[in-house]
C-alpha positions as a LaTeX table, in Angstrom:
\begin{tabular}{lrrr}
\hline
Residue & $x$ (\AA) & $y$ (\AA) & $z$ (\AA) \\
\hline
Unk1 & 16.41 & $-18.64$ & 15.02 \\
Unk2 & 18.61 & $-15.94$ & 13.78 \\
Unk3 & 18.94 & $-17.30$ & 10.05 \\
Unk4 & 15.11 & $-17.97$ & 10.36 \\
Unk5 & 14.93 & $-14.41$ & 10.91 \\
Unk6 & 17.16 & $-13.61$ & 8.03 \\
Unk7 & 15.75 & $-15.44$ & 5.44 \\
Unk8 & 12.56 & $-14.27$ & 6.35 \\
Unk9 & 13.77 & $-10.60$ & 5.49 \\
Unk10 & 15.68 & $-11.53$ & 2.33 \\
Unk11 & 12.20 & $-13.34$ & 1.05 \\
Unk12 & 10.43 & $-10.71$ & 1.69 \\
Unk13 & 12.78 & $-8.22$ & 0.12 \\
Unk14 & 12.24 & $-10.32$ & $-2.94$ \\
Unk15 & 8.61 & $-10.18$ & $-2.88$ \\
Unk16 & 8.35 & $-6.82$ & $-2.49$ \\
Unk17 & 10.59 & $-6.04$ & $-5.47$ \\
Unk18 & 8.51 & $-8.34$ & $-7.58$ \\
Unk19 & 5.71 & $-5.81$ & $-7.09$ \\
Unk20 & 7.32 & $-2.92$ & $-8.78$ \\
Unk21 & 6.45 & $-2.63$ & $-12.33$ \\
Unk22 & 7.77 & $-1.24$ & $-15.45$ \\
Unk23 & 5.88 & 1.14 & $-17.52$ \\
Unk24 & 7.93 & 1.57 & $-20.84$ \\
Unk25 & 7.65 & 3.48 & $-24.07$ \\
Unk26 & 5.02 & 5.70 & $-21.68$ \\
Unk27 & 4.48 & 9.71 & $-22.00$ \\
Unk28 & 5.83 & 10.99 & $-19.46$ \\
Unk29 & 3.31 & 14.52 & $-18.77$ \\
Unk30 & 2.84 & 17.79 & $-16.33$ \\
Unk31 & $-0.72$ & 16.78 & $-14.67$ \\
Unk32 & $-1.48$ & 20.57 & $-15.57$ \\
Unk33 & $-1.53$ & 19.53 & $-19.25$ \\
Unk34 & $-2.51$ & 15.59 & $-18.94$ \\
Unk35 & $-6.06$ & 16.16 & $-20.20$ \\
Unk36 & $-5.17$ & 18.39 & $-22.46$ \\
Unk37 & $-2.66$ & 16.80 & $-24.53$ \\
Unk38 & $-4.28$ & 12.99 & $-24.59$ \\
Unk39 & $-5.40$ & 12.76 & $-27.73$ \\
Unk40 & $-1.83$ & 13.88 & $-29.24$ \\
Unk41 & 0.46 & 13.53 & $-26.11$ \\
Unk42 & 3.68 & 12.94 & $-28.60$ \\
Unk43 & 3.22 & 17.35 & $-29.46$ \\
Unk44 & 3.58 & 18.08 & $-25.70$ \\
Unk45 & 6.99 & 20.13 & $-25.45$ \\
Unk46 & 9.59 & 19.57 & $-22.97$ \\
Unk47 & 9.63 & 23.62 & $-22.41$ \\
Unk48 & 5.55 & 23.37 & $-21.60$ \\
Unk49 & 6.46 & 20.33 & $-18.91$ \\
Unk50 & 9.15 & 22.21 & $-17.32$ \\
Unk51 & 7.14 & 24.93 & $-16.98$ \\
Unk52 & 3.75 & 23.45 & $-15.68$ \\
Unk53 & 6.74 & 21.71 & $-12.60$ \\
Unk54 & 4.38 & 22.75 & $-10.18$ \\
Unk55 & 1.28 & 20.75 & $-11.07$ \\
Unk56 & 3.43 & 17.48 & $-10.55$ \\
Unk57 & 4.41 & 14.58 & $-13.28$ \\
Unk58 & 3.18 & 11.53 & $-14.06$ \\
Unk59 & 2.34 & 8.84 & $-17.12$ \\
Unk60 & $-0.34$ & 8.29 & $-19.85$ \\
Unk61 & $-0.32$ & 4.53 & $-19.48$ \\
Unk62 & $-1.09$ & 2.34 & $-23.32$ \\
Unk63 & $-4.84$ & 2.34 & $-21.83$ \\
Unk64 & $-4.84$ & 5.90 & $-21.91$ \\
Unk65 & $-4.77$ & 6.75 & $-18.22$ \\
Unk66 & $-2.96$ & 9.13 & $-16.29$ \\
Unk67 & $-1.03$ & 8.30 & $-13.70$ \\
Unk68 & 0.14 & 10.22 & $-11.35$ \\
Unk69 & 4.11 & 10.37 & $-9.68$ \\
Unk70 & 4.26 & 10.68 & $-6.03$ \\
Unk71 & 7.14 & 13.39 & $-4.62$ \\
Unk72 & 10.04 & 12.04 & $-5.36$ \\
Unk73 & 9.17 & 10.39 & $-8.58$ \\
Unk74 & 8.17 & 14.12 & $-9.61$ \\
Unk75 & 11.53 & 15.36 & $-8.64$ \\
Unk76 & 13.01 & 12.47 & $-11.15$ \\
Unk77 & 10.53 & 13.79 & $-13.53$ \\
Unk78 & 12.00 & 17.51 & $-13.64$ \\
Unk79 & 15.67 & 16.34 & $-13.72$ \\
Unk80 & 15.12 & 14.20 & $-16.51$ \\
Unk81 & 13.14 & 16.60 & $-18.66$ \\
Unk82 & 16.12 & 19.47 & $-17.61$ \\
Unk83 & 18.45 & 17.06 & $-18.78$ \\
Unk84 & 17.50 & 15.96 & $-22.24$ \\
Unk85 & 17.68 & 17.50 & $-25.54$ \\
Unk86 & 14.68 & 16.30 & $-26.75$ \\
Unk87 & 11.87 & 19.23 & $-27.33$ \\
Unk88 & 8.97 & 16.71 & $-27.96$ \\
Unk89 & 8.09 & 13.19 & $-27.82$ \\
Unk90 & 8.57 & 12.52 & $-24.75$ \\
Unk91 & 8.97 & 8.84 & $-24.26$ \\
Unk92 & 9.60 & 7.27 & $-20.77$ \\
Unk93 & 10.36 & 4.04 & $-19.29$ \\
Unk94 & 9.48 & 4.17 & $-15.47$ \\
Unk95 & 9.87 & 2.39 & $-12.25$ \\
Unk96 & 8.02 & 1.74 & $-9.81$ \\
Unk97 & 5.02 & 0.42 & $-7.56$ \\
Unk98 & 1.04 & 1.93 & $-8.33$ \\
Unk99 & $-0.87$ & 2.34 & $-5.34$ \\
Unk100 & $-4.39$ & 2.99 & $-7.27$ \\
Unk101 & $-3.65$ & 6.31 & $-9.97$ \\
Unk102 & $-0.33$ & 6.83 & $-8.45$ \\
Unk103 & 3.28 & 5.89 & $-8.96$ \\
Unk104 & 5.67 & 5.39 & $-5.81$ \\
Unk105 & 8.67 & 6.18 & $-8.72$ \\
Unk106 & 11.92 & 4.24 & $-8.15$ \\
Unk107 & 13.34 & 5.29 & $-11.90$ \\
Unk108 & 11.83 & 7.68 & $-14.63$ \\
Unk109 & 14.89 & 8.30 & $-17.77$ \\
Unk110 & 13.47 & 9.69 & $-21.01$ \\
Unk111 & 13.61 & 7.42 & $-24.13$ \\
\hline
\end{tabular}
């Protein structure tokens, strides 16, 4: 009963790791500006995303919808753009499982 139990867990482990997706080659965006730059999102400055923090993070996805980073995803968000050199452009490949418009972030690094 015991390994039953076990390899119930470790299948189910599996399954719910097969539910995260990847989002790559994605703008990652402050949701202050989302609207605002998604026509042209490649212009949006890393200095503008840094300082719209508050507002939260998230993606414009390749059908042009934003989508939004939970907490800790947004935390990811603001080390990542602190961290890079890059003062446009910003290109993202992210982790994680989508509950309806928003991303439960496991990953977020800048292309």
């Amino acid at each position: 009963m015991k390994k039953l139990s076990i390899g119930l867990l470790v299948i189910l482990a599996l399954s719910v790791a097969a539910w995260a997706e990847t989002w790559k080659n994605v703008t990652l965006v402050d949701s202050m500006c989302a609207a605002k730059v998604k026509e042209d999102p490649d212009k949006h400055t890393t200095k503008c995303a840094i300082k719209c923090a508050d507002g939260g993070y998230g993606i414009i996805a390749s059908d042009g919808k934003f989508l939004k980073f939970d907490e800790d995803g947004n935390a990811k968000a603001l080390a990542a753009l602190k961290a890079t050199k890059k003062e446009s452009n910003l290109r993202a490949t992210v982790a994680g499982e989508r509950s309806g418009d928003t991303i439960k972030v496991k990953s977020v690094s800048l292309d």
